[in-house]
C-alpha positions as CSV (number, residue, x, y, z in Angstrom):
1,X,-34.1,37.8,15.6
2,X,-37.1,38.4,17.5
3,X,-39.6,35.8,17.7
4,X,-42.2,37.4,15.6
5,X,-39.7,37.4,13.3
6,X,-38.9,33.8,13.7
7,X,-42.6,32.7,12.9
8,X,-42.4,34.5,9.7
9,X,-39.0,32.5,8.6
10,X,-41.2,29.3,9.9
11,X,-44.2,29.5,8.3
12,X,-43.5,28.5,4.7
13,X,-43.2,25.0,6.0
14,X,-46.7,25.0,6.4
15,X,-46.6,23.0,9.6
16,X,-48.6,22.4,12.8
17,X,-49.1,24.9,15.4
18,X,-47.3,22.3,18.2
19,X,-44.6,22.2,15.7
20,X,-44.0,26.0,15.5
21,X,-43.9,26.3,19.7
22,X,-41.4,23.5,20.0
23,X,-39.4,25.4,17.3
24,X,-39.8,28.4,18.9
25,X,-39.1,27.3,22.6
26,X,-42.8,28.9,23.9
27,X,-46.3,27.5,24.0
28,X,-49.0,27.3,22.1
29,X,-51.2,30.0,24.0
30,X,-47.7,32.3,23.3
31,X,-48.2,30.9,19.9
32,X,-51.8,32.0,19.6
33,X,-50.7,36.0,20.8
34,X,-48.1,36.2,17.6
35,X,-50.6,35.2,15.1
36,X,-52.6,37.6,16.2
37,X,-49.9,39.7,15.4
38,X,-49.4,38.6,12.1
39,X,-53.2,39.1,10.6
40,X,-53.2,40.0,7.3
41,X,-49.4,38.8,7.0
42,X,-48.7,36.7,4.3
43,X,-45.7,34.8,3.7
44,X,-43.4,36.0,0.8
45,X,-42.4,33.4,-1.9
46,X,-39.2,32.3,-1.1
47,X,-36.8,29.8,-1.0
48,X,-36.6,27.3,2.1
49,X,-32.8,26.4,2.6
50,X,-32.2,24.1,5.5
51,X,-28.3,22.9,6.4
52,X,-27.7,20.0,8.7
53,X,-24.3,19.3,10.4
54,X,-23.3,16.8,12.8
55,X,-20.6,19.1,13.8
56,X,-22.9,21.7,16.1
57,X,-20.2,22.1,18.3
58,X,-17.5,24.2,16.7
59,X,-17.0,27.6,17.7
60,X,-16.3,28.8,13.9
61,X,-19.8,27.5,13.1
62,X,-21.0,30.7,11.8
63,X,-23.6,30.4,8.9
64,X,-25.5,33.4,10.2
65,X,-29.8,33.8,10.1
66,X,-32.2,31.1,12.2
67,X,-29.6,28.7,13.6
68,X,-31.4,26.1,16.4
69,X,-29.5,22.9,17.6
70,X,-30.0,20.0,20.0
71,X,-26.8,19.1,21.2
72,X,-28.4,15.5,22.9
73,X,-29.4,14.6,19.2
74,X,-26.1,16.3,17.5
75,X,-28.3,18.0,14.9
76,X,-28.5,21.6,14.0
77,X,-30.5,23.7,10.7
78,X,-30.2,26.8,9.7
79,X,-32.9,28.3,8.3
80,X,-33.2,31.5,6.0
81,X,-35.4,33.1,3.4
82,X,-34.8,34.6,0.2
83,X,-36.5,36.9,-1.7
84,X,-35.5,35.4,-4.9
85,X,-35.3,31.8,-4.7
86,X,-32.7,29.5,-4.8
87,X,-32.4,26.6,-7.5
88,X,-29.2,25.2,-7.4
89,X,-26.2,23.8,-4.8
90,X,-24.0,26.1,-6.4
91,X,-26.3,29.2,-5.3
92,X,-26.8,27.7,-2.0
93,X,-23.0,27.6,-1.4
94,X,-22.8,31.0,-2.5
95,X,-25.6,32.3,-0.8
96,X,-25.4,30.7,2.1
97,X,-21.6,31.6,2.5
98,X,-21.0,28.0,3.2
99,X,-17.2,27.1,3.3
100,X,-16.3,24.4,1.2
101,X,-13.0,24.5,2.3
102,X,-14.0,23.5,6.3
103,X,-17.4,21.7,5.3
104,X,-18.1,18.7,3.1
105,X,-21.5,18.0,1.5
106,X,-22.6,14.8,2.2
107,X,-25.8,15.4,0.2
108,X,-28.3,17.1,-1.5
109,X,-31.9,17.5,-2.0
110,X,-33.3,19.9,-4.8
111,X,-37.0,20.0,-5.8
112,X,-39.2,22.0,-7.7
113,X,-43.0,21.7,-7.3
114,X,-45.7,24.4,-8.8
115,X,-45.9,26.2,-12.1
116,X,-44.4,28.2,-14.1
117,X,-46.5,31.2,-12.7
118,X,-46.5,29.7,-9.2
119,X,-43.2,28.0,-9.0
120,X,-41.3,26.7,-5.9
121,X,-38.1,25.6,-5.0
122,X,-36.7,23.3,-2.5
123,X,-32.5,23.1,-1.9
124,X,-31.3,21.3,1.0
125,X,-27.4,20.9,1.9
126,X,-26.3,18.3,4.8
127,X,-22.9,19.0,6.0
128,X,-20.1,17.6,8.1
129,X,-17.4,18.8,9.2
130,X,-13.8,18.0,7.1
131,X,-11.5,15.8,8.9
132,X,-8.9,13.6,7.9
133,X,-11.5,10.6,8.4
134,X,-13.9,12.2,5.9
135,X,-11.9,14.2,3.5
136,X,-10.3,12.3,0.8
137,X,-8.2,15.1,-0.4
138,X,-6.9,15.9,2.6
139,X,-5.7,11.9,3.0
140,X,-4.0,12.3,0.2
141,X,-2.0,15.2,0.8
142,X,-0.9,13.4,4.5
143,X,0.1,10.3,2.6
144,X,2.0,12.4,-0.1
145,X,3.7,14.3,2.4
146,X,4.5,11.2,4.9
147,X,6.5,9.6,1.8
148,X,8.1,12.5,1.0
149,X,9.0,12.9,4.4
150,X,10.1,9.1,4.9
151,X,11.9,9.3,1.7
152,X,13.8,11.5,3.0
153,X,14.8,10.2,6.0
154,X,15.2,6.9,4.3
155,X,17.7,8.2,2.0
156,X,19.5,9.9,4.5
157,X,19.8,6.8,6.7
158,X,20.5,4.3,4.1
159,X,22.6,6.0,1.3
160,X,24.1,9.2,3.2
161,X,25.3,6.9,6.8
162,X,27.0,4.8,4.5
163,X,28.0,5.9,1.5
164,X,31.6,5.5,2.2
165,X,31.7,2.5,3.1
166,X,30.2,1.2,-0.5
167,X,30.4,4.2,-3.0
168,X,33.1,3.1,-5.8
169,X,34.2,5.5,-9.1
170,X,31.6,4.8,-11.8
171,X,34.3,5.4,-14.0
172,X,35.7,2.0,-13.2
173,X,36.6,-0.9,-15.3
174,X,33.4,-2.8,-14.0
175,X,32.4,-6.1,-16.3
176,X,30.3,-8.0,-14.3
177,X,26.4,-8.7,-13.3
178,X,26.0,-9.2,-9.5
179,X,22.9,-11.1,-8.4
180,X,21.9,-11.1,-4.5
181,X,19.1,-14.1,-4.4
182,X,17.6,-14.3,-0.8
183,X,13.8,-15.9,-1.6
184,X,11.6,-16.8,1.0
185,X,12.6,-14.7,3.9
186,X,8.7,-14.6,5.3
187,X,9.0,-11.2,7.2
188,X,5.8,-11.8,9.5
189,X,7.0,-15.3,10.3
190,X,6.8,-16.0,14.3
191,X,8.6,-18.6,15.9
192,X,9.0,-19.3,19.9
193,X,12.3,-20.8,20.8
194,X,10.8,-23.2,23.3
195,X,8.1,-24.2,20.5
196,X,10.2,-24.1,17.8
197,X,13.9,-24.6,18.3
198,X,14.3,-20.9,17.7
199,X,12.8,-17.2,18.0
200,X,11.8,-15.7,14.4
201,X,9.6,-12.4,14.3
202,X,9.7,-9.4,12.6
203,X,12.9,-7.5,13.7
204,X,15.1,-10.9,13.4
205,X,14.0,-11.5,9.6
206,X,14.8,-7.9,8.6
207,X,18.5,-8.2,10.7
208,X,18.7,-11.4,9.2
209,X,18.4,-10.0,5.4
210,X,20.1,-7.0,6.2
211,X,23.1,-8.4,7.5
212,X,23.2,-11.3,4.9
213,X,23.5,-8.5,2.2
214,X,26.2,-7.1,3.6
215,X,28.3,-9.9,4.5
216,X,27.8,-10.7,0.7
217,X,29.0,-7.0,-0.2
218,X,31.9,-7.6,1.6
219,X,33.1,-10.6,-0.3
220,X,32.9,-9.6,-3.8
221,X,35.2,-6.9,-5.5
222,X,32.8,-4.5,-6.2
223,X,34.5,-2.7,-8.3
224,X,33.8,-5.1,-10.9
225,X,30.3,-4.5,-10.5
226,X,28.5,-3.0,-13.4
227,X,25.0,-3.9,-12.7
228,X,22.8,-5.9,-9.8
229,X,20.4,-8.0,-9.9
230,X,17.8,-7.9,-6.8
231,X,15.0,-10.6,-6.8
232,X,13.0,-9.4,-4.2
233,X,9.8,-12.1,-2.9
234,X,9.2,-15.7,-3.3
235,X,7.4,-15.8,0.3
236,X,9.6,-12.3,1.4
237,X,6.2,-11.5,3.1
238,X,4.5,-14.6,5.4
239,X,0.9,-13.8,5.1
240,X,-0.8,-12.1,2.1
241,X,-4.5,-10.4,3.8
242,X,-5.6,-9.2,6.8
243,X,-6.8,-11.9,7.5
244,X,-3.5,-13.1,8.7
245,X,-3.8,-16.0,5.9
246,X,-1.4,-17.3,3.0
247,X,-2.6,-16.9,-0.8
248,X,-4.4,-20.1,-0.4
249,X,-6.1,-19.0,3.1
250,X,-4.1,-21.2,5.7
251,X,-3.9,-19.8,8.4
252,X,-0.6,-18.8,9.9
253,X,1.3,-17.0,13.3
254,X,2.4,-14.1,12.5
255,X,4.2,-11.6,14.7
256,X,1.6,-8.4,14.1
257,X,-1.1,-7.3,11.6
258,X,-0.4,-6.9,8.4
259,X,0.0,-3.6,7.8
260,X,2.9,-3.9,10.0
261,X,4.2,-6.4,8.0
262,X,4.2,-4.9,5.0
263,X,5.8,-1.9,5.9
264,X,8.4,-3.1,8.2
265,X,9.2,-5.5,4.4
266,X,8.9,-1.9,2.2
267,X,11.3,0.0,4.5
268,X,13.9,-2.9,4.4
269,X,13.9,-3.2,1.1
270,X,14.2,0.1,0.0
271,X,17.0,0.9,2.7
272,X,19.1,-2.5,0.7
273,X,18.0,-0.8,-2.5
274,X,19.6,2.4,-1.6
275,X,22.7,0.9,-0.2
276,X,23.2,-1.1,-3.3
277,X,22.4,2.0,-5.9
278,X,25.8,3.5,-4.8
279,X,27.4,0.8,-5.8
280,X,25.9,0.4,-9.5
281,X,22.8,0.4,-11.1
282,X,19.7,-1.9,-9.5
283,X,17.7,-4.2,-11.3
284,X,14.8,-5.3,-9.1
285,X,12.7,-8.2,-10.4
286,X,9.6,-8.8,-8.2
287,X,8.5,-12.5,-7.8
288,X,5.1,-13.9,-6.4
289,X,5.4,-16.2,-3.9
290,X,2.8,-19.2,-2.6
291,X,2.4,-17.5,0.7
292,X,2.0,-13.4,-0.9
293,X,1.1,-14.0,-4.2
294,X,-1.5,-9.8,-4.1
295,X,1.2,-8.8,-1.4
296,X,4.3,-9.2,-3.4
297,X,2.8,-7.4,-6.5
298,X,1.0,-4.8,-4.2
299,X,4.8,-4.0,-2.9
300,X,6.6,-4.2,-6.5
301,X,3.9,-1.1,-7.2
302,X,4.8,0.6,-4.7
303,X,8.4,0.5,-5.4
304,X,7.5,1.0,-9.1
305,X,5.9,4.9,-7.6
306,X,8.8,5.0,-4.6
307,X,11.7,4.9,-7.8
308,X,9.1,6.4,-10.7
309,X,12.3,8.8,-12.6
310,X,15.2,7.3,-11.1
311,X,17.4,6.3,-13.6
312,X,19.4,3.9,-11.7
313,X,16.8,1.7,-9.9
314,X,14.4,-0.2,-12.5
315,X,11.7,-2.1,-10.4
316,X,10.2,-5.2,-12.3
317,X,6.2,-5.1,-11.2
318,X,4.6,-7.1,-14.0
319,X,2.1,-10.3,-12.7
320,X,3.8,-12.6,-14.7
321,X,4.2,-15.5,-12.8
322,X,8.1,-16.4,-14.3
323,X,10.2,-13.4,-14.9
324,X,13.5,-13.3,-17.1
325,X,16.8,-11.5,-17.1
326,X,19.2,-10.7,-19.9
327,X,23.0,-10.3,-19.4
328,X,25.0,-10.5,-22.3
329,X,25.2,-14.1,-23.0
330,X,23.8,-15.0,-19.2
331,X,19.7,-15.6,-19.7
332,X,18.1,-15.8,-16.0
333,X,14.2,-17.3,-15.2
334,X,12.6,-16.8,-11.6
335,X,9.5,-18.7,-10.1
336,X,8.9,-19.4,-7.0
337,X,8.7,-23.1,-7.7
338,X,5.5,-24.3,-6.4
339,X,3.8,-24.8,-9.5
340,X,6.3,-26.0,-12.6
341,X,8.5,-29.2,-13.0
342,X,11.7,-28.7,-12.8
343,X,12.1,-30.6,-16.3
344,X,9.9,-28.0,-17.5
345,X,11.3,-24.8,-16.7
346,X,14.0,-24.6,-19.5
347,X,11.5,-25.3,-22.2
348,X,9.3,-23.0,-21.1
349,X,11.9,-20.6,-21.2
350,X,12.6,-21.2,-24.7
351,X,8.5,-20.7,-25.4
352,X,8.1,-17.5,-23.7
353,X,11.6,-16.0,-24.4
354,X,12.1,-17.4,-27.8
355,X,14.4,-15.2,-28.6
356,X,16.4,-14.6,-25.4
357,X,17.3,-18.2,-25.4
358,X,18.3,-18.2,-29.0
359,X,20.7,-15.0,-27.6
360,X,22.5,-16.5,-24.8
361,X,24.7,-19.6,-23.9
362,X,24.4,-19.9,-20.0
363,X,20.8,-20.0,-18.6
364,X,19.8,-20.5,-15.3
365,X,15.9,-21.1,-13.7
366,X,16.2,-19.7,-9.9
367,X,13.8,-21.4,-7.4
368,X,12.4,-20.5,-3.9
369,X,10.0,-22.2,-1.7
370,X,11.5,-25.8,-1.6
371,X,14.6,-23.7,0.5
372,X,17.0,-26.9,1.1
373,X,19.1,-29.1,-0.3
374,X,18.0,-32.0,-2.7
375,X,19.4,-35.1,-3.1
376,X,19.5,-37.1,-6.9
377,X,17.2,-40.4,-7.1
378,X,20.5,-42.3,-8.7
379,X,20.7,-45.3,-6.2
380,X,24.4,-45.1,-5.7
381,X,25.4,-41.6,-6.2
382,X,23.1,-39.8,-3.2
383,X,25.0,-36.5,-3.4
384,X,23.6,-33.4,-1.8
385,X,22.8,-30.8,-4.7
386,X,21.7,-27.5,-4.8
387,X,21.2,-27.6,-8.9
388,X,19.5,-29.7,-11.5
389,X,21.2,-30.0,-14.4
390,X,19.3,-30.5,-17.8
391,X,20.3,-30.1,-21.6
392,X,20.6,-26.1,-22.4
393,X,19.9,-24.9,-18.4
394,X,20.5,-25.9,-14.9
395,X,17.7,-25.4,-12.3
396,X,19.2,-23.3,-8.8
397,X,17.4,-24.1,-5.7
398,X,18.2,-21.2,-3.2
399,X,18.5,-21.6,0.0
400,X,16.4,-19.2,3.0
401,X,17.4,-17.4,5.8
402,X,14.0,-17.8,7.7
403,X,13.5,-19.6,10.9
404,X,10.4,-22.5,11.5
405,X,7.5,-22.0,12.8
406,X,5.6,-24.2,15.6
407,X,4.1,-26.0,12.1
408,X,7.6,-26.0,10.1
409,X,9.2,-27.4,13.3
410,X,6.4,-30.3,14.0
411,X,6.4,-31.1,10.0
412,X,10.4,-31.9,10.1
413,X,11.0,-28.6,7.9
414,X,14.2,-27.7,9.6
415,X,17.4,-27.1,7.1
416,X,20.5,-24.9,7.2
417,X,19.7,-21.0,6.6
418,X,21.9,-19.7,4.1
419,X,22.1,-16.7,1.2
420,X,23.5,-16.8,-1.8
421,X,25.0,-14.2,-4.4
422,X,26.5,-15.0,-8.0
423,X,28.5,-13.1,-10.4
424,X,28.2,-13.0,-13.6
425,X,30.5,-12.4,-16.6
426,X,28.7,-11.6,-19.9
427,X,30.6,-13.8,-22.0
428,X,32.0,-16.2,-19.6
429,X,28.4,-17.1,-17.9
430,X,28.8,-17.6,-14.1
431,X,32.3,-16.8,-12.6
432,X,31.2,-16.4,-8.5
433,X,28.9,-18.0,-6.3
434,X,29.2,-16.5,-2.3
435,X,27.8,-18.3,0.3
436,X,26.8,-16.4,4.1
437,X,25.2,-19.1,6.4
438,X,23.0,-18.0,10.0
439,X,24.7,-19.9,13.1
């Protein structure tokens, strides 16, 4: 395009005569010889269209008619004229040949001014250029295929490796609930051996839980196994924001950011999850904790979507702070402990699960948080206990397998890290408890 030709595009904008010379690169006395040119000339009514991207750049930038740029300012238009105007985005997508599928709109200005005899129309498009930073869809599609592509993997790693080492007949004689209870494992947690006694990040919590299970697998008869029982929570995650704060906002150490937290605790736990599917079906009851209150329900969703149409993993998501269990005569209430009395847990049971208490003999309220040993206030019998007993339910205080911190150490909060799993009979009530202790 000449630049005769140029000044005609221009001169709808009804501008100054400086303005058209910068446009058009020349000056105003080279200005002065095409308007000489163009006596008589008037401009036809038509449609201004103007497209700005930040992406000037690209070599498939290609939108064709009046296309300047200033690469300093990262700017660029495109100008063309129409005979017959246009009103609408729509028409200055199609018109334009604009690509939708390379270029988002960022916005959109469309005006009319005049009359109905005189009218005029004003549509301008502002584009960038898609990239997985701007385009939503396209985020999407890289985090639907990342979780395909890890749950994959995952299940090739977790259930495939070993398999044979847990798979029994489901055609067995199996007659038994099997409960793995590991609260307060605070993946995040860091610890410095000379600080506190012992090193505790990341890597050593996951081993820690990882190996626990196992050494718990290996000590029941699975083939009595009908069903298990996975409370997953109760602090499992040690901070509960970016923030690198607990629900409450203490601050904490903590070995990363959170988002390396949270799915260094997601891949554990659904690598157990799968291990333990091949043994029987998976219950998996999600319970908030004092440090990851958001966090833990954040994760139970995502489990919930991770095992959405499995029919052998059944992931318990709700916010209810207590959650219950039902095994034949066995009823089963988890809290995390840092709110109730112990006193009152059982009737609290009875007033939210009226009729699950009426339906069972042997009911059991698991705690986390205190994660030691209690003694009894009787002055003569101080015996170490790890239940209350009370008339109708007993009250379990589980143990944890996670190291101190510099505060945990300096505060005296230094017990024996332990795990625990229980087996359950559904008319006889509890009939195994199995004990794996860190050394």
């Amino acid at each position: 395009m000449n630049k005769l030709d140029q000044l005609k595009a221009l001169l709808p904008r009804k501008k100054s005569k400086a303005y058209y010379a910068k446009k058009l690169g020349i000056s105003e006395l080279e200005l002065n010889e095409l308007f000489v040119q163009l006596q008589g000339y008037k401009p036809p009514k038509s449609t201004l269209t103007t497209v700005s991207t930040l992406s000037v750049t690209d070599e498939d930038v290609n939108f064709g008619g009046c296309w300047t740029d200033d690469i300093k300012e990262g700017k660029a238009e495109l100008t063309q004229n129409f005979t017959e105007p246009i009103k609408t985005l729509e028409e200055l997508i199609e018109r334009c040949d604009i690509d939708t599928s390379i270029w988002n709109i960022t916005k959109y200005v469309q005006n009319f001014w005049g009359s109905g005899t005189d009218p005029h129309y004003q549509v301008k498009a502002f584009l960038a250029k898609k990239t997985i930073d701007n385009d939503l869809q396209a985020q999407k599609d890289l985090i639907i295929k990342t979780l395909k592509e890890e749950k994959v993997n995952l299940r090739f790693s977790a259930s495939i490796k070993d398999a044979n080492k847990w798979f029994f007949n489901p055609n067995r004689e199996a007659d038994s609930l099997l409960e793995i209870s590991i609260p307060d494992l605070h993946i995040g947690k860091l610890g410095w051996a000379p600080e506190s006694g012992e090193d505790y990040d990341i890597e050593i919590a996951v081993k820690r839980y990882k190996d626990a299970v196992h050494e718990l697998l290996s000590r029941v008869d699975l083939s009595k196994v009908e069903r298990i029982l996975l409370p997953l929570g109760n602090d499992a995650i040690h901070i509960d924001n970016h923030d690198n704060l607990t629900t409450k906002g203490t601050a904490v150490d903590t070995d990363g950011r959170f988002p390396k937290i949270l799915r260094a605790a997601q891949k554990c736990f659904i690598e157990i999850i799968d291990e333990l599917r091949n043994i029987a079906p998976v219950d998996v009851i999600i319970v908030r904790g004092n440090h990851d209150f958001q966090t833990m329900y954040l994760l139970g969703e995502i489990l919930s979507a991770w095992y959405h149409g499995e029919d052998d993993v059944h992931i318990d998501s709700e916010p209810r702070l207590r959650k219950y269990y039902k095994y034949g005569k066995v009823g089963l209430q988890y809290t995390h402990g840092d709110h109730e009395k112990h006193a009152d847990l059982g009737p609290l049971f009875a007033q939210e699960q009226p009729q699950m208490w009426a339906d069972t003999k042997f009911r059991f309220c698991k705690l986390g948080h205190l994660h030691k040993n209690k003694k009894t206030k009787k002055p003569v019998l101080r015996d170490i206990v790890t239940a209350d007993t009370f008339i109708g339910f007993q009250v379990h205080i589980l143990p944890s397998l996670s190291g101190p911190d510099e505060w945990h150490y300096a505060a005296g909060y230094v017990s024996t890290k332990q795990a625990k799993a229980f087996l359950y009979h559904p008319e006889k009530g509890e009939i195994g408890e199995f004990t794996t202790t860190v050394l």
